[in-house]
Wavefront OBJ file of the C-alpha trace (Angstrom):
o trace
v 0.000 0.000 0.000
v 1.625 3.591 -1.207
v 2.006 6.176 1.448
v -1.216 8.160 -0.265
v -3.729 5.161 0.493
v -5.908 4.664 3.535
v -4.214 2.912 6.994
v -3.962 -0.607 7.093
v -5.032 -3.049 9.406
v -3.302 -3.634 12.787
v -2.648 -7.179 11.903
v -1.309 -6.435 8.312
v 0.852 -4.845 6.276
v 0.292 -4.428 3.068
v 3.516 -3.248 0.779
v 2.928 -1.194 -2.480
v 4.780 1.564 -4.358
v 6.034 4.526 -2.617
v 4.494 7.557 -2.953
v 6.363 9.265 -6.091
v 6.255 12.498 -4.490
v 8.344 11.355 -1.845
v 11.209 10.867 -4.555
v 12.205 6.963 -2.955
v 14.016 4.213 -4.996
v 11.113 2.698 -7.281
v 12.979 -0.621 -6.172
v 11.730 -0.179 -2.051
v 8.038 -0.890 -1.062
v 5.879 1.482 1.055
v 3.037 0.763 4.037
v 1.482 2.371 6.728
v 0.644 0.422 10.206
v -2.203 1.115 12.064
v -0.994 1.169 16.582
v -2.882 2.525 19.232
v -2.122 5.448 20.612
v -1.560 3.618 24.621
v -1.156 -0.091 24.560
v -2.586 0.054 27.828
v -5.549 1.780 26.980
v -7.651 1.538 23.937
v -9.691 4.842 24.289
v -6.530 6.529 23.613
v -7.430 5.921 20.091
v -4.615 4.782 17.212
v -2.253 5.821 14.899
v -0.335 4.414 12.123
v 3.245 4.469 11.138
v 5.125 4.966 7.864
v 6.992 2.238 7.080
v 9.709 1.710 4.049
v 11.195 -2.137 3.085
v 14.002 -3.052 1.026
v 13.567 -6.477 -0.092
v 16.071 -9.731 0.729
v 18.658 -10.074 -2.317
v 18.900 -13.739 -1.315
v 16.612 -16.557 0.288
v 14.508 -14.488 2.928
v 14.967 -15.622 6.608
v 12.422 -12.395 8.197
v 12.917 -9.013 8.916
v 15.382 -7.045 10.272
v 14.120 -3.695 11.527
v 16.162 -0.191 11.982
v 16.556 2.768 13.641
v 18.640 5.717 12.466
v 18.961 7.000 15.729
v 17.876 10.792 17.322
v 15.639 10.744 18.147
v 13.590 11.978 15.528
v 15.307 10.584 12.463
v 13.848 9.438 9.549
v 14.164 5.552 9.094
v 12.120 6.260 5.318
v 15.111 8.500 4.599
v 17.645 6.208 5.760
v 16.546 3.292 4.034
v 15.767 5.391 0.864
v 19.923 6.250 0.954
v 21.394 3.286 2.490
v 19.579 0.076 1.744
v 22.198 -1.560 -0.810
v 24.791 -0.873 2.220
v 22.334 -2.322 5.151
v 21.346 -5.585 2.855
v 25.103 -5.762 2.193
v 26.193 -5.882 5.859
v 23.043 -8.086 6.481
v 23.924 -11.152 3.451
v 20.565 -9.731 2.066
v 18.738 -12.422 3.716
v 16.431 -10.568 5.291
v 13.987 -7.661 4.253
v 15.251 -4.700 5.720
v 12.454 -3.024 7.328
v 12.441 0.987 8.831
v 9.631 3.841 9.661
v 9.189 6.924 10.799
v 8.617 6.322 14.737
v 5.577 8.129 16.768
v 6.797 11.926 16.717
v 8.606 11.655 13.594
v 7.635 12.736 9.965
v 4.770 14.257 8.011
v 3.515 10.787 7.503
v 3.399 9.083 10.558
v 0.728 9.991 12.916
v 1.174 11.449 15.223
v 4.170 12.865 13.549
v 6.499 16.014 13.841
v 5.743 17.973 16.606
v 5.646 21.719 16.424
v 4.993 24.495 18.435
v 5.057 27.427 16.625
v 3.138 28.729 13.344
v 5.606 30.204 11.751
v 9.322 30.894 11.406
v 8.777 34.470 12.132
v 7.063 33.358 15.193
v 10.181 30.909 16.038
v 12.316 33.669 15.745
v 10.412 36.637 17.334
v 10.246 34.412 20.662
v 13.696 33.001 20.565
v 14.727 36.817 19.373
v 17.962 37.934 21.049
v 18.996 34.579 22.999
v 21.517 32.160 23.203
v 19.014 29.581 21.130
v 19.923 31.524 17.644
v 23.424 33.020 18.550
v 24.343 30.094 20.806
v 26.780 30.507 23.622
v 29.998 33.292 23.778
v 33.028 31.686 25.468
v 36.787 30.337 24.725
v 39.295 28.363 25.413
v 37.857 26.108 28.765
v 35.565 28.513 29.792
v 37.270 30.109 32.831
v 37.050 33.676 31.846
v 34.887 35.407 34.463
v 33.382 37.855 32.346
v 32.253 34.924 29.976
v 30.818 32.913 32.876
v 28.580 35.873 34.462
v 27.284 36.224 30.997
v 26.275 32.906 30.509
v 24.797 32.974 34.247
v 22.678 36.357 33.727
v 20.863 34.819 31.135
v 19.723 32.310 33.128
v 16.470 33.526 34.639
v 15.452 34.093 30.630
v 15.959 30.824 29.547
v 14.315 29.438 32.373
v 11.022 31.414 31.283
v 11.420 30.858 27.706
v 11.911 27.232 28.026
v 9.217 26.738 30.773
v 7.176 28.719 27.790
v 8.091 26.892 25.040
v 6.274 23.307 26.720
v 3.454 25.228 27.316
v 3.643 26.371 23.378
v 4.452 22.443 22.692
v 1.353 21.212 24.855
v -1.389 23.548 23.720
v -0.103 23.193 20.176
v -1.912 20.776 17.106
v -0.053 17.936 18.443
v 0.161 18.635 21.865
v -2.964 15.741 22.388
v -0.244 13.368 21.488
v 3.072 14.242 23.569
v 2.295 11.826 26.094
v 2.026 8.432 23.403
v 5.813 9.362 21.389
v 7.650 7.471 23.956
v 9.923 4.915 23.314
v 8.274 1.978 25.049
v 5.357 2.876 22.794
v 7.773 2.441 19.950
v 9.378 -1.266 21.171
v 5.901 -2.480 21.588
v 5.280 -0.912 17.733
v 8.461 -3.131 16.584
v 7.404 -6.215 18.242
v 3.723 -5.734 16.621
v 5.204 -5.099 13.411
v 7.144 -8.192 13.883
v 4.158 -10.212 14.310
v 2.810 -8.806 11.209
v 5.383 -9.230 8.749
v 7.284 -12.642 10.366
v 4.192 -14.548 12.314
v 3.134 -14.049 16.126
v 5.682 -14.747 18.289
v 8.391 -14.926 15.775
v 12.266 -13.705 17.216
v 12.514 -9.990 16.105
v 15.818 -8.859 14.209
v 17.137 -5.380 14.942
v 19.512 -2.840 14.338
v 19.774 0.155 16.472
v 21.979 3.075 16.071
v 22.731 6.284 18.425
v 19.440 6.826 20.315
v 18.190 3.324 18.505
v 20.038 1.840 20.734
v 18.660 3.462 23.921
v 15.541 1.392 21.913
v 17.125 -1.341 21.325
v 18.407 -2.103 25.183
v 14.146 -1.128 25.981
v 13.329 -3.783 23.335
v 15.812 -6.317 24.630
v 14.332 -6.211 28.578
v 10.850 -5.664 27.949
v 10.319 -8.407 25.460
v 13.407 -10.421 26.330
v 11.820 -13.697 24.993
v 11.238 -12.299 21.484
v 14.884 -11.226 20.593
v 16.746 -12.701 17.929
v 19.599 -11.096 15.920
v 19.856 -7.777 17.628
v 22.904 -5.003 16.409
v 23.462 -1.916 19.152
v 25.813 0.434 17.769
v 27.238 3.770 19.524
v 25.919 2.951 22.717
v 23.303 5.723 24.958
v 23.788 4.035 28.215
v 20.439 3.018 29.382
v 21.217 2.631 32.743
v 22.221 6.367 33.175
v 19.487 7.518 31.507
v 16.898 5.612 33.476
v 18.585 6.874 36.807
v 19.913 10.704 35.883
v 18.452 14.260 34.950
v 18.866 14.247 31.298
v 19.569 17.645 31.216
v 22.534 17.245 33.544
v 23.822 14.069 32.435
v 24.584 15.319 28.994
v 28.230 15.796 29.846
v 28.716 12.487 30.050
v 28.488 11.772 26.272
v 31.061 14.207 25.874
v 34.202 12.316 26.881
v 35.451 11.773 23.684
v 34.222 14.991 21.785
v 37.799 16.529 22.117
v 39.618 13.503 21.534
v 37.388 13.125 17.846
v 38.079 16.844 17.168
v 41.698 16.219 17.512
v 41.191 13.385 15.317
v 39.956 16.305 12.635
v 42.776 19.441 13.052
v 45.496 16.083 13.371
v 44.353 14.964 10.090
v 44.213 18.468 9.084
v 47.776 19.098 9.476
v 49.150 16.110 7.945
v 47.097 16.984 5.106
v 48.802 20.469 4.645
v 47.164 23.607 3.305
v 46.831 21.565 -0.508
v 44.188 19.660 0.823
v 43.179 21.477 4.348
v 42.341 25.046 4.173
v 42.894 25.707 7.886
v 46.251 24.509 7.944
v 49.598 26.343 6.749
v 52.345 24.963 5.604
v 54.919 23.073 8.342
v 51.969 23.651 10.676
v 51.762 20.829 13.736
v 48.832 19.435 14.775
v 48.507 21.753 17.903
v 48.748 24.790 15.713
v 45.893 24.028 13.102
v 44.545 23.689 16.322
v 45.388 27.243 16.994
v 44.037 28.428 13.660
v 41.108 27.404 14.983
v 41.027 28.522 18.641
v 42.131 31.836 16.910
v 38.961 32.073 15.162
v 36.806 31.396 17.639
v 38.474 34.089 19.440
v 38.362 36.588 17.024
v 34.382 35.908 16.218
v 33.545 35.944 20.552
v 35.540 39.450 20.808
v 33.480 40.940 17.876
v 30.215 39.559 18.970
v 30.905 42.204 21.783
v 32.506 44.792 19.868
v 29.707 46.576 18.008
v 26.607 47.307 19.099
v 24.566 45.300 17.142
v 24.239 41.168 16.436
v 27.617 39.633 13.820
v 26.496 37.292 11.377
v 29.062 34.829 12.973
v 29.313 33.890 16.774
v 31.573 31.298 18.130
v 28.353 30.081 19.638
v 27.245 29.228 15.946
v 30.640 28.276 14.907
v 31.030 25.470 17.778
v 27.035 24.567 17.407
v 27.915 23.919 13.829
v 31.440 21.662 14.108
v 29.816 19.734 16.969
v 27.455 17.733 14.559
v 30.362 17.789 11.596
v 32.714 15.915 13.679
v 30.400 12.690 13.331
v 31.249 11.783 10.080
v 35.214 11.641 9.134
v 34.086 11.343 5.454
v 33.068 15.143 5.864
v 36.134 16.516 7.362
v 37.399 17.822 3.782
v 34.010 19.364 3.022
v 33.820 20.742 6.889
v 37.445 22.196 6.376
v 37.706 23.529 2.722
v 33.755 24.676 2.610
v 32.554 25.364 5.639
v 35.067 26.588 7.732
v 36.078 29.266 4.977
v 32.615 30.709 5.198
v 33.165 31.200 8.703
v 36.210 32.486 8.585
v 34.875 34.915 5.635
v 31.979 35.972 7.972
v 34.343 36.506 10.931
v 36.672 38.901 8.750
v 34.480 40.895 7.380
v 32.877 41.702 11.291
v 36.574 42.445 12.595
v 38.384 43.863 9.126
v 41.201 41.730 9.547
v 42.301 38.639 7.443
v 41.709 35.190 9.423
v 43.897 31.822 8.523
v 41.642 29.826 6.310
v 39.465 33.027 4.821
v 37.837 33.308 1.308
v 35.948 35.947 -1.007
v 33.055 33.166 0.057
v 29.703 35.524 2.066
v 26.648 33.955 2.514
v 23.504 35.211 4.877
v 23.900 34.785 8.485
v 20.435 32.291 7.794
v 22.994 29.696 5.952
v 24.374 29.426 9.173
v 21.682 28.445 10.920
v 21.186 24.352 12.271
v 17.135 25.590 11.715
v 14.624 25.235 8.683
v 14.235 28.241 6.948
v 10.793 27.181 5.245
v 8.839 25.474 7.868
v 8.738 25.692 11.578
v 11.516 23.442 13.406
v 10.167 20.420 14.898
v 10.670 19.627 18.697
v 9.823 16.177 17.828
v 13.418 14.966 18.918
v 12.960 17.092 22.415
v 9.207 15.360 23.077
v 10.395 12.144 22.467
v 13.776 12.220 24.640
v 12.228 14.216 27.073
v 9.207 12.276 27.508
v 11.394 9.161 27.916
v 13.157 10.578 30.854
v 12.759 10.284 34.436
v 10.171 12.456 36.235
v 10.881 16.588 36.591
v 13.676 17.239 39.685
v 14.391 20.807 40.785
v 16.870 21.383 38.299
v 16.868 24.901 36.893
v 18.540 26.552 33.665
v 21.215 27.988 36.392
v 22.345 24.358 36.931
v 22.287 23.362 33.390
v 24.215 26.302 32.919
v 26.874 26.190 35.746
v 26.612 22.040 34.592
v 28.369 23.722 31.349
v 30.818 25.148 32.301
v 32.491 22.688 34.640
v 32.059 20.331 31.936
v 33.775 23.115 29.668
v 36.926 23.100 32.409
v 36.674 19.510 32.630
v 35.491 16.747 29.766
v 34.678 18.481 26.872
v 36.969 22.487 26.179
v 35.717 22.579 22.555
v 32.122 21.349 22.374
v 30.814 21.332 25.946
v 29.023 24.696 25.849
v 27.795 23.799 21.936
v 24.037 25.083 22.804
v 21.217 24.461 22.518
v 20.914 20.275 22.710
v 18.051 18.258 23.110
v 18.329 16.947 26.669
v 18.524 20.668 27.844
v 14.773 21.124 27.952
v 14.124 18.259 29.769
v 14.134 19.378 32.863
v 11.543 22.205 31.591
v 9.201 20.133 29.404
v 5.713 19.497 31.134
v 4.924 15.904 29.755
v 6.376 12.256 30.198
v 5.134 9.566 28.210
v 2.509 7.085 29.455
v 4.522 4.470 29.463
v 8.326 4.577 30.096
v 10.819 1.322 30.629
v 13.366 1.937 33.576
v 14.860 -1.627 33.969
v 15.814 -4.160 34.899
v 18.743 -4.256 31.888
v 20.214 -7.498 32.588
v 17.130 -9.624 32.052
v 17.501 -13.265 30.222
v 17.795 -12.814 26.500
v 16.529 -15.754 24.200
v 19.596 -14.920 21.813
v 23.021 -13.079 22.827
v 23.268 -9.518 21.039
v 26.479 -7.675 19.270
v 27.700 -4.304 20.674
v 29.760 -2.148 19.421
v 30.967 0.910 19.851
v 34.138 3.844 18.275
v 37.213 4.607 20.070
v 36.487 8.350 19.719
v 32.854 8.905 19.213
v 31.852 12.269 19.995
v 28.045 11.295 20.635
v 28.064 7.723 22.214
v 31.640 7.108 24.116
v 33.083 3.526 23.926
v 32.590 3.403 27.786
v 29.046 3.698 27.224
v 29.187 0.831 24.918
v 31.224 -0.971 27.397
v 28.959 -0.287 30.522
v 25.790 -1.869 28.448
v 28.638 -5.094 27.865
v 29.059 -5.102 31.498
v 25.361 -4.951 32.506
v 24.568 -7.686 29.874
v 27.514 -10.336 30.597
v 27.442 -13.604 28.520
v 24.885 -12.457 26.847
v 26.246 -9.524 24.468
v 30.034 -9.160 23.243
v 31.403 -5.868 22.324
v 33.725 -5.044 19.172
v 35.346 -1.795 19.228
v 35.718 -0.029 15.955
v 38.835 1.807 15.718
v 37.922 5.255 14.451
v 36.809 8.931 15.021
v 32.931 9.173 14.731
v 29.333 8.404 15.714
v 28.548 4.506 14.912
v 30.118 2.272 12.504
v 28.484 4.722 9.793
v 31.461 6.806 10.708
v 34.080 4.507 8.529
v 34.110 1.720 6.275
v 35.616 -1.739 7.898
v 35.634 -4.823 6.399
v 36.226 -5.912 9.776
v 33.070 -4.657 10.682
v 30.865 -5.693 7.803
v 32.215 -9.698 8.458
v 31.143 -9.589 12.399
v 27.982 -8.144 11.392
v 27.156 -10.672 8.403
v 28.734 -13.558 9.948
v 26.285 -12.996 13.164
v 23.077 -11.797 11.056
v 23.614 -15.200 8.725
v 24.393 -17.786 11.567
v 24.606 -16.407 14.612
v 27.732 -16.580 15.605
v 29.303 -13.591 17.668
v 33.273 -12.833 18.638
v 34.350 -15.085 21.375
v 35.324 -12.203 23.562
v 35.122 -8.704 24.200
v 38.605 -7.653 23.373
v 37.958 -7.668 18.881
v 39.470 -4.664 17.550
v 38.430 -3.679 13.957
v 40.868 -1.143 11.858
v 39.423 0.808 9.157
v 39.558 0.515 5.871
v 42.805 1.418 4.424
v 41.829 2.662 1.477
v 38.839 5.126 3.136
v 41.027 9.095 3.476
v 39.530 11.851 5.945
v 41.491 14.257 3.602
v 43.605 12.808 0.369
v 46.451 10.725 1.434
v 45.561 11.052 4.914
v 44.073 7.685 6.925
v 42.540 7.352 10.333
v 45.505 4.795 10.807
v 48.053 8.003 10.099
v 45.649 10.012 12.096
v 45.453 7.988 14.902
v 49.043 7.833 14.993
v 49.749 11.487 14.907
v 47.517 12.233 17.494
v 49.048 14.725 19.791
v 49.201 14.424 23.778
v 46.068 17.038 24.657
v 46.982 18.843 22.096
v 46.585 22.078 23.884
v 42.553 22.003 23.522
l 1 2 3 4 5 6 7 8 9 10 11 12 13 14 15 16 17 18 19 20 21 22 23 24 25 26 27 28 29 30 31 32 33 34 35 36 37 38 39 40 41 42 43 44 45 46 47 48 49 50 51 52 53 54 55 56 57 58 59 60 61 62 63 64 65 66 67 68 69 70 71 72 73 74 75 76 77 78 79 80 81 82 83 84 85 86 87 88 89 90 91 92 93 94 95 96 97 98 99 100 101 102 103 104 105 106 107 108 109 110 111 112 113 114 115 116 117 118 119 120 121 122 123 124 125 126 127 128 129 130 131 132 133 134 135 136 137 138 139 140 141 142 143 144 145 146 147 148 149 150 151 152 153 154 155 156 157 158 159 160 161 162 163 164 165 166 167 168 169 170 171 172 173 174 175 176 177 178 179 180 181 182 183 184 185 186 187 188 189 190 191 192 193 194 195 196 197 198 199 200 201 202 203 204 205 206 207 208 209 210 211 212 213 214 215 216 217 218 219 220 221 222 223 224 225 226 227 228 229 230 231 232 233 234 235 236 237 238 239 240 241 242 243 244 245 246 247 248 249 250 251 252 253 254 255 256 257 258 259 260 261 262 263 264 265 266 267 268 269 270 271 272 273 274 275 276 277 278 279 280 281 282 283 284 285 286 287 288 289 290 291 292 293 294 295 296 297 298 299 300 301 302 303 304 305 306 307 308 309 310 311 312 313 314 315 316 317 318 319 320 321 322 323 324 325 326 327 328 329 330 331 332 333 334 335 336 337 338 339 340 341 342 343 344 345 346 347 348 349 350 351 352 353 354 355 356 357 358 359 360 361 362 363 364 365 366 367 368 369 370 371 372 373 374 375 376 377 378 379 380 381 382 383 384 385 386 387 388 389 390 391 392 393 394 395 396 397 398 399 400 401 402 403 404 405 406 407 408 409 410 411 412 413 414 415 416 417 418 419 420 421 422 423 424 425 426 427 428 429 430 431 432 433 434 435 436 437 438 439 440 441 442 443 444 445 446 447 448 449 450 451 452 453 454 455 456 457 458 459 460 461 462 463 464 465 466 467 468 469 470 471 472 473 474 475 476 477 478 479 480 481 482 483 484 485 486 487 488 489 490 491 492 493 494 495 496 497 498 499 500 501 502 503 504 505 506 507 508 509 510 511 512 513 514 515 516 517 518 519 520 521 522 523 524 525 526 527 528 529 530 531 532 533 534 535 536 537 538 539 540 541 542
């Protein structure tokens, strides 16, 4: 059944052609799935899911389902773009199922959520804050003057944010809020399971980022009906089920320097032919500078004038955060869009800075929100919602929460604002139903973990806590590499645990596998995460 047809029935799914609208490979199948809105109580009402296949290449053994991560992804988009790659690492002997989850999309229902009608209205109540300019500081934050800034604002941000669930709750979808969670969403993928494999039948999964905060749900409340099940770049569910979200966000930080490194190392051995921040002879530690430099130059002129720059070194760091994911960027991030920065920052101060173009754009390129439609808070109501119950914590503890972890885990990312997990300990609704352990219960099949040396969004130790909790039955491969999930790099080391244990079963014998990257994948030309790695420099003065 195409996306534009009526709901199907909760105990089928019927495939069809994809809307053509939607611009999706003529070669995947569409559906939608009808849910209700509470499994626990029918006069909730339903819903129904989006939901995108790519068929097995071989002889079918069931479904594997996935989820992009978030929350708030798109698993129609991610199939759409990487379904030869997932059927690939999967021997294509299964149909490789996604959707758009509760709170996600234009097609699921209840889908995006919004809070504001317009992007005038966005901006006119975010107008003059640190949630469109982001957050003025340098080096590790210890600068005095920087610090009572950041704290002043606090009594603002508490208001706005406190405002902005009320916006979220009285807003079209504010009904829904309290049915996005994520147990809703296991007990979808276990339904869905039933559907498409039989009742009953063991449910294949792959979880990355936040799908694996799913995934480890999945695994203890239905630990009977797991089969073949991939979590990869560990959120610890453990802490997340125990701490304020909005406070515990530092945690998933403890590698965010160590993967930027990773990018100003490579950088440097790349050489200003191939790296547009670096000069020539530069060392690691002073592309690093280059950088700092910057920053520096754009905080001291957001102060200068007397009116808003184009370019703070709040936007700058909100925008590198996200870039450091993906090594297979780090040309792009340094040759395209660090020039436009550094082009922005020179023409507010009138001086050349290392790494500048001719290249101007509008301060609204700059921007991590839609220009056309109004951003969605779907990722907020969903994390949020999942999280434990409102403490006392105020915007002056997320705040003074920053800056230690500024001086302490994180000097170049920690103060990246805003993030997701910030408004939790504002926003006014938790979902019906949330899972807070047991995360050790008896799994009918052992899982794979596995988790990046230097992942700036999931830390290895998170991967290695969720080993821990789960003993005999998971075993952990480390990938060795900069970046968020095994997406980050190609292995061949990878792609064989994954296929051998998706085809038979079998898993590592231990916890201790290593896999290198491909040798043949470059962050910048000639340059390897092996040679990276390698040239890594001791703190690097960061």
């Amino acid at each position: 059944m195409a996306y534009e047809d009526s709901c199907a029935n909760a105990s089928i799914v019927q495939w069809g052609a994809c809307d053509p609208a939607l611009g999706i490979d003529p070669n995947l199948s569409c559906a939608f799935f009808e849910i209700p809105l509470d499994y626990h109580n029918a006069s909730a009402g339903t819903g129904k899911l989006a939901l995108i296949k790519a068929n097995a290449t071989a002889i079918r053994r069931g479904t594997m389902f996935l989820n992009p991560g978030g929350p708030g992804v798109s698993g129609i988009q991610t199939i759409n773009s990487t379904s030869a790659l997932v059927l690939n690492f999967t021997g294509g002997e299964y149909d490789v199922v996604s959707w758009d989850p509760r709170g996600v999309g234009s097609l699921t229902v209840p889908g995006d959520v919004h809070c504001f009608d317009s992007l005038n209205d966005y901006n006119t109540f975010w107008n003059g804050t640190i949630e469109l300019n982001g957050i003025e500081m340098t080096g590790n934050f210890t600068n005095q003057t920087d610090i009572d800034r950041l704290m002043s604002q606090a009594p603002l941000m508490q208001s706005k944010y406190e405002e902005l669930g009320q916006r979220c709750l009285n807003h079209s979808n504010g009904q829904f809020l309290q049915y996005v969670g994520t147990a809703a969403t296991a007990r979808d993928m276990v339904a869905m399971a039933d559907a498409l494999d039989g009742a009953g039948a063991p449910v294949n999964y792959w979880g990355l980022s936040y799908g694996t905060l799913l995934g480890s749900w999945f695994i203890n409340m239905f630990p009977d009906r797991v089969g073949h099940v991939i979590l990869d770049g560990v959120v610890d569910p453990v802490g997340f089920a125990t701490e304020e979200a909005a406070l515990a966000w530092s945690t998933q930080l403890v590698d965010d320097d160590y993967a930027y490194e990773g990018f100003f190392t490579g950088c440097a051995l790349a050489g200003p032919e191939h790296c547009s921040i670096a000069s020539a002879g530069q060392t690691p530690s002073e592309v690093n500078g280059n950088i700092q430099a910057l920053l520096q130059a754009a905080h001291d002129a957001t102060f200068r004038g007397s009116g808003p720059v184009p370019v703070t070194s709040g936007l700058i760091r909100a925008t590198l955060r996200p870039e450091i994911y993906f090594p297979a960027g780090w040309a792009n991030l340094a040759n395209s869009v660090y020039p436009t920065f550094a082009s922005g920052v020179q023409q507010e101060i009138g001086v050349s800075t290392n790494g500048s173009g001719n290249v101007s754009i509008p301060r609204s390129s700059f921007s991590k929100r839609a220009e056309q439609d109004t951003p969605p808070y779907s990722t907020e109501a969903i994390l949020c919602g999942d999280s434990i119950d409102l403490t006392n914590t105020s915007m002056a503890d997320v705040f003074q929460n920053i800056i230690a972890t500024s001086q302490n885990i994180s000097h170049m990312f920690a103060a990246a604002w805003p993030f997701a997990s910030y408004y939790c300990s504002t926003w006014p609704v938790r979902a019906v139903e949330r899972y807070q352990g047991p995360f050790n219960n008896t799994l009918a099949n052992p899982i794979l973990i596995i988790g990046n040396t230097f992942d700036p969004a999931t830390p290895f130790a998170s991967a290695k806590n969720l080993s821990d909790v789960l003993g005999d039955q998971a075993r952990l491969v480390r990938l060795n590499t900069f970046g968020h999930t095994s997406e980050a790099a190609p292995s061949q080391c990878i792609g064989r645990i994954i296929r051998t244990y998706m085809t038979n079963g079998t898993l590592p014998v231990d916890n201790h596998g290593i896999c290198e990257v491909d040798l043949d994948f470059e962050i910048f030309p000639g340059i390897t995460i092996e040679r990276t790695i390698a040239n890594l420099p001791d703190h690097a003065g960061i």
